[in-house]
N, CA and C atoms as a LAMMPS dump frame, in Angstrom:
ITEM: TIMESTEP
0
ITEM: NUMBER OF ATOMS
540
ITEM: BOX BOUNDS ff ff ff
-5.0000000000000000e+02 5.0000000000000000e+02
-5.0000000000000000e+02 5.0000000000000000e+02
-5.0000000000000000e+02 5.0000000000000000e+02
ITEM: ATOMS id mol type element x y z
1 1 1 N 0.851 -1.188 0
2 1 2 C 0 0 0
3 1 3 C 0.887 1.237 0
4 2 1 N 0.619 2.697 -0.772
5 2 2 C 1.396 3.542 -0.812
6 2 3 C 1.071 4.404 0.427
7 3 1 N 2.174 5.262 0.848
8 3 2 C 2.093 6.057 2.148
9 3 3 C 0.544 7.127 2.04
10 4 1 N -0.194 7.236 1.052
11 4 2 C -1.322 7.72 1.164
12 4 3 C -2.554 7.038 1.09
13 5 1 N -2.199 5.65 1.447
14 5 2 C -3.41 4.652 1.8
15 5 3 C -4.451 5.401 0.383
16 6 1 N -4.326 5.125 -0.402
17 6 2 C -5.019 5.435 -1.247
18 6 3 C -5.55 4.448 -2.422
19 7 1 N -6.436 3.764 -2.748
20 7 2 C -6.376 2.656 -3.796
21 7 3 C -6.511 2.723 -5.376
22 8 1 N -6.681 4.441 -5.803
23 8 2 C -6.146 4.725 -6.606
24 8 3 C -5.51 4.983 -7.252
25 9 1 N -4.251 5.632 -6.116
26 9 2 C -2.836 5.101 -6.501
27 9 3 C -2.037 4.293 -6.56
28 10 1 N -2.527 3.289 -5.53
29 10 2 C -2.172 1.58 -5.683
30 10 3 C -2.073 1.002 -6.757
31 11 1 N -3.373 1.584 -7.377
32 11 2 C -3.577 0.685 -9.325
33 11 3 C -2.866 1.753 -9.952
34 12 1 N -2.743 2.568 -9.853
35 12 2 C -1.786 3.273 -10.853
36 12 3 C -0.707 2.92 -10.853
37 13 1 N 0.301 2.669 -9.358
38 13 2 C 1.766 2.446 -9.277
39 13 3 C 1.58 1.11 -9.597
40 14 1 N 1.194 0.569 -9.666
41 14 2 C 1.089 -1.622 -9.57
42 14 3 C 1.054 -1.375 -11.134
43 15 1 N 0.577 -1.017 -12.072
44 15 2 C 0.241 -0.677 -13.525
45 15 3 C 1.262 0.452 -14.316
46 16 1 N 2.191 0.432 -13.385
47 16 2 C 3.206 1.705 -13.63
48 16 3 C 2.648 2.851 -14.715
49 17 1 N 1.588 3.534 -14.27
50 17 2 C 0.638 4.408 -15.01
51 17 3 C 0.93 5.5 -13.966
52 18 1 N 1.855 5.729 -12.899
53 18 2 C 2.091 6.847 -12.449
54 18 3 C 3.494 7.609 -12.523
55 19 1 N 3.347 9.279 -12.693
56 19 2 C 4.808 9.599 -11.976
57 19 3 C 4.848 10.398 -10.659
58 20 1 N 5.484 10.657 -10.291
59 20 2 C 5.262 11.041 -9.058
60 20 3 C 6.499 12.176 -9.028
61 21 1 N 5.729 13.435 -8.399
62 21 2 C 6.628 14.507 -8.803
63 21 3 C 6.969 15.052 -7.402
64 22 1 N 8.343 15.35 -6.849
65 22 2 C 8.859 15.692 -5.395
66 22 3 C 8.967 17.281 -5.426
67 23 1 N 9.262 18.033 -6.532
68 23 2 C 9.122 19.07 -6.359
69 23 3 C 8.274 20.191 -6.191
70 24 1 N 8.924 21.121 -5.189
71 24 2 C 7.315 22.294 -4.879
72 24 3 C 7.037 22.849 -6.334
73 25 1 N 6.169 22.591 -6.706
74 25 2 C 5.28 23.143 -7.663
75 25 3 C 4.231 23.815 -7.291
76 26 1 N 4.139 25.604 -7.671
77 26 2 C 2.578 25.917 -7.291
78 26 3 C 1.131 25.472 -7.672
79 27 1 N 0.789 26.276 -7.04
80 27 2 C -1.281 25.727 -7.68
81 27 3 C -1.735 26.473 -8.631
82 28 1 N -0.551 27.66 -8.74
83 28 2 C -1.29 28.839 -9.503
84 28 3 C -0.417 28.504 -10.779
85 29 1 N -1.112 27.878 -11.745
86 29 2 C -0.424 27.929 -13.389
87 29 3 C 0.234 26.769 -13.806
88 30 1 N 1.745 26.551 -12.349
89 30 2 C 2.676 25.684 -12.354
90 30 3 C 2.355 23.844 -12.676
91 31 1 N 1.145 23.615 -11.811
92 31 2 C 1.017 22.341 -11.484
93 31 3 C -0.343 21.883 -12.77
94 32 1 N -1.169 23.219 -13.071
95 32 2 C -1.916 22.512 -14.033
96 32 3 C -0.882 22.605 -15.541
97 33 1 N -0.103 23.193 -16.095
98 33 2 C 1.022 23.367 -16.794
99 33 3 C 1.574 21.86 -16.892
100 34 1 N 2.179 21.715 -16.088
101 34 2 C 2.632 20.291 -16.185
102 34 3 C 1.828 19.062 -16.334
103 35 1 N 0.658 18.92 -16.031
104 35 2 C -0.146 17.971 -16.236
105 35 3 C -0.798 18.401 -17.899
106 36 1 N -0.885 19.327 -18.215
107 36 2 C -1.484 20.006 -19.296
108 36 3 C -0.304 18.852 -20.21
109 37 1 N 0.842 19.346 -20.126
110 37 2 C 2.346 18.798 -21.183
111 37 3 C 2.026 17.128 -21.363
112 38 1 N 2.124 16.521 -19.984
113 38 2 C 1.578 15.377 -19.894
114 38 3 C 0.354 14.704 -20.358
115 39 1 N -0.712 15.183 -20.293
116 39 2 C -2.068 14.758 -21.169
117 39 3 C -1.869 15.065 -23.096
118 40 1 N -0.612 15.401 -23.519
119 40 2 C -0.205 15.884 -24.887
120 40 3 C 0.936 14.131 -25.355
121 41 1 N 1.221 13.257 -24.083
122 41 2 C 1.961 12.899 -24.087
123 41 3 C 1.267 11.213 -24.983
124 42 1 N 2.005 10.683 -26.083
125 42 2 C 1.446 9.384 -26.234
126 42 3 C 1.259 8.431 -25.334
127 43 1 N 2.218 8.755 -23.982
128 43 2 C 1.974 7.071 -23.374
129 43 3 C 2.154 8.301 -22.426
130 44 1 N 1.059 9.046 -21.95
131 44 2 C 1.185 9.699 -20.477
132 44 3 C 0.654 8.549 -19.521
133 45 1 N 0.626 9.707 -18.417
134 45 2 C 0.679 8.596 -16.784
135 45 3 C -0.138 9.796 -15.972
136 46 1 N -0.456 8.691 -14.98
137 46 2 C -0.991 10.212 -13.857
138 46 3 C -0.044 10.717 -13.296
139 47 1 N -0.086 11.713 -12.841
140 47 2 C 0.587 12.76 -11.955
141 47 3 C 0.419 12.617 -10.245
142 48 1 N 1.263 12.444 -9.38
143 48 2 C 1.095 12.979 -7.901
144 48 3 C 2.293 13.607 -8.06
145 49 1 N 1.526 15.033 -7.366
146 49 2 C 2.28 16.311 -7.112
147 49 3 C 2.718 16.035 -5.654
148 50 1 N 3.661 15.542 -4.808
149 50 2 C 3.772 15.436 -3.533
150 50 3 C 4.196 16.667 -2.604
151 51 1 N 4.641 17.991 -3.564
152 51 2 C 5.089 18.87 -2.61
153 51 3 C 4.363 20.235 -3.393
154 52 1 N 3.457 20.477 -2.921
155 52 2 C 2.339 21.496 -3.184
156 52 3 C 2.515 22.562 -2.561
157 53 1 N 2.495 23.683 -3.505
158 53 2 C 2.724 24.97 -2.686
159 53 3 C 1.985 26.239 -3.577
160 54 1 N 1.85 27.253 -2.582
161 54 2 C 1.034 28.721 -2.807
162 54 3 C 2.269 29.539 -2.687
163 55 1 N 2.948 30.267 -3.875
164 55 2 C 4.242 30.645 -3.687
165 55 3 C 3.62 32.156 -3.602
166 56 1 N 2.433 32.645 -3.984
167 56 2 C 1.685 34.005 -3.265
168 56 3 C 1.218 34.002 -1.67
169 57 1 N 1.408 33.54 -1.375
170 57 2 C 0.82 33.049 0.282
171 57 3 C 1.902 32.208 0.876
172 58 1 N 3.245 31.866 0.576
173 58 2 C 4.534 31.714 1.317
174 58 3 C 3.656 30.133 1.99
175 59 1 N 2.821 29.344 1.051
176 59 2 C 2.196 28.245 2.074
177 59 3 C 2.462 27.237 1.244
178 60 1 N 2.845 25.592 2.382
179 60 2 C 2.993 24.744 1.571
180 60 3 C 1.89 23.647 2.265
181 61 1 N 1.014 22.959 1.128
182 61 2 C -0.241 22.03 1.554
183 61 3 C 0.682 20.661 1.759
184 62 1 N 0.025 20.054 2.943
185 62 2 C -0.243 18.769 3.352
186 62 3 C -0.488 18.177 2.27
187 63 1 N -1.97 18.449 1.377
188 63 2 C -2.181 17.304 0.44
189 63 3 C -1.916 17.658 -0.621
190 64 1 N -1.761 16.099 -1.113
191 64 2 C -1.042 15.813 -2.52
192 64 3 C -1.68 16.058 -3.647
193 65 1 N -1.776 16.543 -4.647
194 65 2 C -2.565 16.653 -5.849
195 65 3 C -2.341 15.631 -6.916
196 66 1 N -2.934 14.613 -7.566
197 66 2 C -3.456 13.378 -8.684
198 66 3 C -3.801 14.153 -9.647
199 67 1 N -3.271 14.365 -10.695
200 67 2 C -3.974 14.613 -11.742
201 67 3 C -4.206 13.269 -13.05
202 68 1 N -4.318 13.591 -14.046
203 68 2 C -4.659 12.7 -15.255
204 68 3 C -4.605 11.147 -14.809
205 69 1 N -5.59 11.056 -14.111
206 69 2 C -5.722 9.276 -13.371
207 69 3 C -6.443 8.575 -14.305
208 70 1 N -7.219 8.968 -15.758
209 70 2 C -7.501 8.591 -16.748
210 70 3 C -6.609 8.686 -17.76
211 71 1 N -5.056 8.318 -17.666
212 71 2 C -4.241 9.186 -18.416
213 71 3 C -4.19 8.407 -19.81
214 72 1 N -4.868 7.083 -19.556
215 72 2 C -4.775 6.196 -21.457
216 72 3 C -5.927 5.258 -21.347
217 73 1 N -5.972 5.042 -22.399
218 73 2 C -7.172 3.488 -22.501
219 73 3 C -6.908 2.302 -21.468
220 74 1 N -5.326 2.186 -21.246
221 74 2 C -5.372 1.228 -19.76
222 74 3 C -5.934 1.732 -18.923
223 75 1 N -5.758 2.689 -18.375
224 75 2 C -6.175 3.167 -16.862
225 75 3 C -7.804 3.078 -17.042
226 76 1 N -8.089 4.119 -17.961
227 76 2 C -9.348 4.019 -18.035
228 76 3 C -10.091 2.47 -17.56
229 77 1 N -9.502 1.592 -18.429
230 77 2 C -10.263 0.045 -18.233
231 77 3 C -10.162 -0.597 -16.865
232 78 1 N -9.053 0.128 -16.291
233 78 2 C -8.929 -0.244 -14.892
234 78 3 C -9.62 0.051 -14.207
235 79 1 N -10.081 1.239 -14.09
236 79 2 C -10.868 1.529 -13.005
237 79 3 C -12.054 1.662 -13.621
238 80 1 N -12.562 1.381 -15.029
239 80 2 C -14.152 1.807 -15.405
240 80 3 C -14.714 0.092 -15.679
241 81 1 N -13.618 -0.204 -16.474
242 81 2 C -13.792 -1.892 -17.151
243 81 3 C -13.662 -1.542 -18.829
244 82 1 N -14.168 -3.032 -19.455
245 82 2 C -13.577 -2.601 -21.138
246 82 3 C -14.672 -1.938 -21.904
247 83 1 N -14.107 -1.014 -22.078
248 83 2 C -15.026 -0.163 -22.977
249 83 3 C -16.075 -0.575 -23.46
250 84 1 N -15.708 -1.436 -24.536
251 84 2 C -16.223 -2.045 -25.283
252 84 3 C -17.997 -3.235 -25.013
253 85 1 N -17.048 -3.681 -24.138
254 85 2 C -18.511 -4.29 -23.601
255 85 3 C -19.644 -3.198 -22.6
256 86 1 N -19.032 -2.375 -22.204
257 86 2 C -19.825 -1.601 -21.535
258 86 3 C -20.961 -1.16 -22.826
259 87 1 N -20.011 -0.646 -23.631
260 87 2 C -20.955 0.228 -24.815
261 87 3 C -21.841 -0.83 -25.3
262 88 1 N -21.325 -2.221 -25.106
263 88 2 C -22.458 -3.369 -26.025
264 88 3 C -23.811 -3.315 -25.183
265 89 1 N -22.955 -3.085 -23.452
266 89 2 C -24.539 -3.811 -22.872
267 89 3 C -25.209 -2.696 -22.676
268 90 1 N -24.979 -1.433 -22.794
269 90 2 C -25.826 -0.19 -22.938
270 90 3 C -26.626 -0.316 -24.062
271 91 1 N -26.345 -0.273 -25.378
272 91 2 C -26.851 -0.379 -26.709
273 91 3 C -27.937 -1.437 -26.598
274 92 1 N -27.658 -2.953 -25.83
275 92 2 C -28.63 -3.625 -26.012
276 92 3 C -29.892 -3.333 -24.832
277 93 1 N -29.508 -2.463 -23.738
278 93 2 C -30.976 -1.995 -22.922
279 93 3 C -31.492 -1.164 -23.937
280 94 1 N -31.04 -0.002 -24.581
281 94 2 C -31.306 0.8 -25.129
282 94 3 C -32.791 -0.145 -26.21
283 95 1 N -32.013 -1.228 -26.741
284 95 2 C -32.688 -1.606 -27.901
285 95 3 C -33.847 -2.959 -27.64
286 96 1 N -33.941 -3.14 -26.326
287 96 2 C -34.588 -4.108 -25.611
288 96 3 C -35.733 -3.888 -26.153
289 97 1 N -36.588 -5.674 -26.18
290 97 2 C -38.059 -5.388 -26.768
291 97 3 C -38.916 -5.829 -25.85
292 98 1 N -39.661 -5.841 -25.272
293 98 2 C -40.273 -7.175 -24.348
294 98 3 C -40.336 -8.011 -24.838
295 99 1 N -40.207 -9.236 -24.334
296 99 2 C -40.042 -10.241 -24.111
297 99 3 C -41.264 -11.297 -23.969
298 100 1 N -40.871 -12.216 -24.909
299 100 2 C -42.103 -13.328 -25.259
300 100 3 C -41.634 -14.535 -24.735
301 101 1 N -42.591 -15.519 -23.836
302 101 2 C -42.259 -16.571 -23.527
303 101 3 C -41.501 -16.29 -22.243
304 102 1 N -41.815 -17.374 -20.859
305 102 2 C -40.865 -17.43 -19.83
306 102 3 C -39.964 -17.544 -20.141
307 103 1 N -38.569 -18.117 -20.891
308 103 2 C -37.55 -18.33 -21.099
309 103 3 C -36.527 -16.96 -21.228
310 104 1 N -37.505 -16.186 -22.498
311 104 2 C -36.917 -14.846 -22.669
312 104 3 C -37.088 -13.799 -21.337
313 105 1 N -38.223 -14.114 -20.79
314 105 2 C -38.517 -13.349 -19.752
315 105 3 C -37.086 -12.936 -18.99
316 106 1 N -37.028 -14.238 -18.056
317 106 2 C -35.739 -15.099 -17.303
318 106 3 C -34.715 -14.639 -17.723
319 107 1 N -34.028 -14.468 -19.18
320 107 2 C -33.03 -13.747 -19.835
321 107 3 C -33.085 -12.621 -19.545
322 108 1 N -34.179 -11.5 -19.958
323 108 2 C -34.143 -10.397 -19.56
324 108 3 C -33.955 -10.024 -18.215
325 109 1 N -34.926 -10.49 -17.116
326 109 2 C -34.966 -10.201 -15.663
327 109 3 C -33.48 -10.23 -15.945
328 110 1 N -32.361 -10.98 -15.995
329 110 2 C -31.44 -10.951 -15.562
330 110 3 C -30.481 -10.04 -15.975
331 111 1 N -30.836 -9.323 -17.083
332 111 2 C -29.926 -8.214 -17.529
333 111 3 C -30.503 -7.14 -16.802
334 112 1 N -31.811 -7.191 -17.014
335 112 2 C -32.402 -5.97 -16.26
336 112 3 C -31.917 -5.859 -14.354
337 113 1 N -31.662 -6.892 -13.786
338 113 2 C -31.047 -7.312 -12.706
339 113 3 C -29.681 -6.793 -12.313
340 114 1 N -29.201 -6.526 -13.748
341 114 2 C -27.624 -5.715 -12.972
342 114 3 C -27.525 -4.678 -13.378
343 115 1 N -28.698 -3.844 -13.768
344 115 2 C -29.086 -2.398 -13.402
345 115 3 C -28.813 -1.697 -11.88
346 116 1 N -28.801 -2.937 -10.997
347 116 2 C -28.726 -2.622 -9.61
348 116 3 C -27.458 -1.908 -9.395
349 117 1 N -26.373 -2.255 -10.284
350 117 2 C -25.655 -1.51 -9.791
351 117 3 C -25.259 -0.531 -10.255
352 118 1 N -26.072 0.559 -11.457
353 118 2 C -25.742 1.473 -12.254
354 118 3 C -26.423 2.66 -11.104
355 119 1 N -27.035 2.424 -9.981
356 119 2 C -26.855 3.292 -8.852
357 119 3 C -26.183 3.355 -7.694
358 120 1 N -25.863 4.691 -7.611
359 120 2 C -25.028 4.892 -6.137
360 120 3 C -25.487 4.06 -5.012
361 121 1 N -24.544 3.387 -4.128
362 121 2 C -24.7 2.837 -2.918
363 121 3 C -24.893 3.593 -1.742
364 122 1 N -26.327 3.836 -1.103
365 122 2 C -26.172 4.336 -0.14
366 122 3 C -25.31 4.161 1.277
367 123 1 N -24.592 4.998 1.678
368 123 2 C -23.744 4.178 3.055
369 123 3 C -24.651 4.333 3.792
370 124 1 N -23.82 3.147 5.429
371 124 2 C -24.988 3.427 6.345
372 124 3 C -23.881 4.338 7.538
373 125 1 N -22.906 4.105 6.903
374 125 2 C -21.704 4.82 7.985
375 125 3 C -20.61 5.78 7.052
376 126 1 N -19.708 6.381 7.477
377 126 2 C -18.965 7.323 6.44
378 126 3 C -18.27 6.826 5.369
379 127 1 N -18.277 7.648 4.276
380 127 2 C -17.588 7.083 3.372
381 127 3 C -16.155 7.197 3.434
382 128 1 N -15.307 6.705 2.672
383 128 2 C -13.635 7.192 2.501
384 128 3 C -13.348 8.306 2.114
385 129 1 N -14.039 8.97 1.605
386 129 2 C -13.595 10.424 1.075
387 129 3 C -13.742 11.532 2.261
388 130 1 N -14.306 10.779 3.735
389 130 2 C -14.657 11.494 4.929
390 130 3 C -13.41 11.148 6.01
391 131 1 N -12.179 10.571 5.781
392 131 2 C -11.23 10.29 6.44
393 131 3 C -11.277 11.135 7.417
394 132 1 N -10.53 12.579 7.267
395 132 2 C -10.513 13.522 7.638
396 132 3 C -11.473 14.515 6.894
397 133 1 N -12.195 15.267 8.47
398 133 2 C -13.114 15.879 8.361
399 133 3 C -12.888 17.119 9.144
400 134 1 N -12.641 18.177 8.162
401 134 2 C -12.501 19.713 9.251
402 134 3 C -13.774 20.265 9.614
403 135 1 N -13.901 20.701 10.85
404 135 2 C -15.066 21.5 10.894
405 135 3 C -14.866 22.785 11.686
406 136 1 N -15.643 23.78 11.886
407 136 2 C -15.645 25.399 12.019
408 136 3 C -14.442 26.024 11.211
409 137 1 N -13.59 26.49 12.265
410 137 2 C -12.41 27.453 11.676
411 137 3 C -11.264 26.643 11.006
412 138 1 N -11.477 25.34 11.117
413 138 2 C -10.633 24.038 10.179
414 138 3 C -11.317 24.705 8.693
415 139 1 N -12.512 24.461 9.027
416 139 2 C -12.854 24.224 7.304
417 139 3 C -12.43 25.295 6.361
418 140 1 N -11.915 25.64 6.007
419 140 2 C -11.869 26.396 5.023
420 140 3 C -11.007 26.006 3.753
421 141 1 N -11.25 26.432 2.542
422 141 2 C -10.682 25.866 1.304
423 141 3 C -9.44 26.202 0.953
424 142 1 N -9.045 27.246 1.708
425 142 2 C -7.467 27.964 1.491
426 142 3 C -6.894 26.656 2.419
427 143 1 N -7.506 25.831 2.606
428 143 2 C -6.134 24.547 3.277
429 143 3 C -6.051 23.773 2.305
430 144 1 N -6.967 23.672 1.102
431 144 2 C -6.542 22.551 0.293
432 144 3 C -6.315 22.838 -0.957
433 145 1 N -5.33 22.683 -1.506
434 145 2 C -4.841 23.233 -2.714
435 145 3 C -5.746 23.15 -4.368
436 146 1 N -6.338 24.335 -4.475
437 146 2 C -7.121 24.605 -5.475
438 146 3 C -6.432 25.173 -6.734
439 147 1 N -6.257 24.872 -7.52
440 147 2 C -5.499 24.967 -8.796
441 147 3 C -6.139 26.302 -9.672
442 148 1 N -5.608 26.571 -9.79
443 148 2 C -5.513 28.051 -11.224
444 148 3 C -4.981 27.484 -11.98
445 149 1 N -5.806 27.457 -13.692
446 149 2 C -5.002 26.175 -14.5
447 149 3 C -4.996 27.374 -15.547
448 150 1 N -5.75 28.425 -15.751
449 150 2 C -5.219 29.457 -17.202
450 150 3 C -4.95 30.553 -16.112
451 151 1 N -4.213 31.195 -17.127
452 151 2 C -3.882 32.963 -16.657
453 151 3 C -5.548 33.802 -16.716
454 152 1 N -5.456 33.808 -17.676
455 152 2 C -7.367 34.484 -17.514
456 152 3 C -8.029 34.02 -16.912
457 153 1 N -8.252 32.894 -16.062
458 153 2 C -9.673 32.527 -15.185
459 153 3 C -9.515 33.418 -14.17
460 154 1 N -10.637 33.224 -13.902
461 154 2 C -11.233 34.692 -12.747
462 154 3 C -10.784 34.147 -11.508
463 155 1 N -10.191 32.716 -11.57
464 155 2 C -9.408 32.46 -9.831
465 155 3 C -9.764 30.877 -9.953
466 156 1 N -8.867 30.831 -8.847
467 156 2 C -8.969 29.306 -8.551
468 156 3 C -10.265 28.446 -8.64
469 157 1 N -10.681 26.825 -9.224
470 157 2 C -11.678 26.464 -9.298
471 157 3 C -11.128 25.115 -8.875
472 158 1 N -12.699 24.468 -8.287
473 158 2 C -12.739 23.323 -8.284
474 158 3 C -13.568 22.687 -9.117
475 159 1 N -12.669 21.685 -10.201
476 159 2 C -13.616 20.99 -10.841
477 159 3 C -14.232 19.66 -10.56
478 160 1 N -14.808 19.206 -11.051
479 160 2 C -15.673 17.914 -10.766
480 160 3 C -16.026 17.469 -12.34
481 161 1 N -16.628 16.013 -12.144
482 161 2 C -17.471 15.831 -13.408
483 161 3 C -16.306 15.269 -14.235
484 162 1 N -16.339 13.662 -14.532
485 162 2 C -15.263 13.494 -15.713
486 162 3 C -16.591 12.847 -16.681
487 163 1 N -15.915 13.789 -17.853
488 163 2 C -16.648 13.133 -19.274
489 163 3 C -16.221 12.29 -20.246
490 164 1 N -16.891 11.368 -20.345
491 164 2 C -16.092 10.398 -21.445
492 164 3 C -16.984 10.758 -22.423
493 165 1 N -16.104 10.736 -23.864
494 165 2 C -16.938 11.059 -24.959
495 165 3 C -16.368 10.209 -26.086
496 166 1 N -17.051 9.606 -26.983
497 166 2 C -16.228 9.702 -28.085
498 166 3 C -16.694 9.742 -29.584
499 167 1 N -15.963 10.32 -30.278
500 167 2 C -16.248 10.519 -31.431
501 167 3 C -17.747 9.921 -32.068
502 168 1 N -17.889 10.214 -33.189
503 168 2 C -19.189 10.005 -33.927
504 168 3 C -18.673 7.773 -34.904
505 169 1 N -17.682 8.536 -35.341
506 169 2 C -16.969 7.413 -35.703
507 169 3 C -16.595 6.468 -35.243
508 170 1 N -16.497 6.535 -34.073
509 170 2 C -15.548 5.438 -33.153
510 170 3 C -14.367 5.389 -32.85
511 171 1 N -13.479 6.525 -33.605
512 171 2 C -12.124 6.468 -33.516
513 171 3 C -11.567 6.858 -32.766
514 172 1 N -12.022 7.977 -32.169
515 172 2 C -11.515 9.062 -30.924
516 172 3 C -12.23 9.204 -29.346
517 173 1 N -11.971 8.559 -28.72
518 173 2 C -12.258 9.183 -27.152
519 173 3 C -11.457 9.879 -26.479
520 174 1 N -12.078 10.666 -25.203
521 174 2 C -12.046 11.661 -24.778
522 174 3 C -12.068 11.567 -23.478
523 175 1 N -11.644 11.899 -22.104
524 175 2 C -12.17 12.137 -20.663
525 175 3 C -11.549 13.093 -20.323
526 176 1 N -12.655 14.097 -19.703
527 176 2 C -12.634 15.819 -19.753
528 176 3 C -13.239 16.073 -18.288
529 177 1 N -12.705 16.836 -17.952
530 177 2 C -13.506 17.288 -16.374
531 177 3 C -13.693 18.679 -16.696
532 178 1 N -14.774 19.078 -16.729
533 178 2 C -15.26 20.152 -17.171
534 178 3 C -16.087 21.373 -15.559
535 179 1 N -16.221 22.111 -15.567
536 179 2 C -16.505 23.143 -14.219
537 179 3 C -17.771 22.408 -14.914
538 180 1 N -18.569 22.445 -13.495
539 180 2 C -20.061 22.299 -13.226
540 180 3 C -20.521 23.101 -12.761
């Protein structure tokens, strides 16, 4: 296990799909810059930034910054599964007819059956992303390193949301985290 108990970086380093960067790099320009070069790269990798810093605010963060953890068609399959069949068994709900005869029924129930897990799991206790939890004068967002990735954005953002897309053709995919 890596020193950030983390199991997304586990499959990245076990899959040698990571690099891992020791130097202070800022949040402002520096650190999305370098991941920017890297997502240009044929056989890129993800990124951990291990020494994070606000070189306007003389501050250096505790946590580590991951970037491009979708960085190729391996990773992707790692943590999503193979493309390919995903897109088959979507296409065939999509194109589902009802079903004649118990036999077909029985077939269907059972595809329709692992729909169960195309929803979120409710917890009944905290999740992992609640390890550490600041609250009152802890919380605030100037503790965790928020990235400025162009010169023109109006300030630091947090994004969310990865998009997979791909082409009309089939030839080209895509995974984009876009502001929400």
């Amino acid at each position: 296990m890596n020193k950030y108990n983390n199991k997304t970086i586990e499959i990245l380093e076990r899959n040698n799909l990571l690099r891992v960067i020791h130097e202070p790099l800022d949040i402002y320009l520096e650190i999305p810059h370098v991941a920017y070069i890297e997502t240009k790269k044929e056989k890129s990798k993800a990124l951990l930034f291990t020494n994070v810093v606000d070189k306007k605010k003389n501050k250096k963060f505790d946590t580590p910054v991951l970037m491009n953890v979708f960085c190729n068609e391996k990773a992707i399959e790692l943590f999503i599964g193979n493309l390919k069949e995903i897109e088959n068994e979507i296409s065939s709900l999509l194109k589902m007819e009802p079903a004649e005869g118990f036999s077909n029924k029985i077939k269907m129930f059972g595809k329709l059956f692992n729909l169960k897990y195309a929803f979120p799991k409710k917890l009944k206790k905290r999740g992992v992303c609640q390890e550490v939890i600041h609250l009152g004068q802890e919380a605030k967002t100037s503790n965790i390193p928020v990235l400025t990735t162009w010169e023109q954005d109006a300030g630091a953002f947090i994004t969310m949301g990865q998009v997979y897309t791909k082409s009309l053709n089939g030839k080209m995919s895509n995974v984009g985290m876009y502001r929400l």
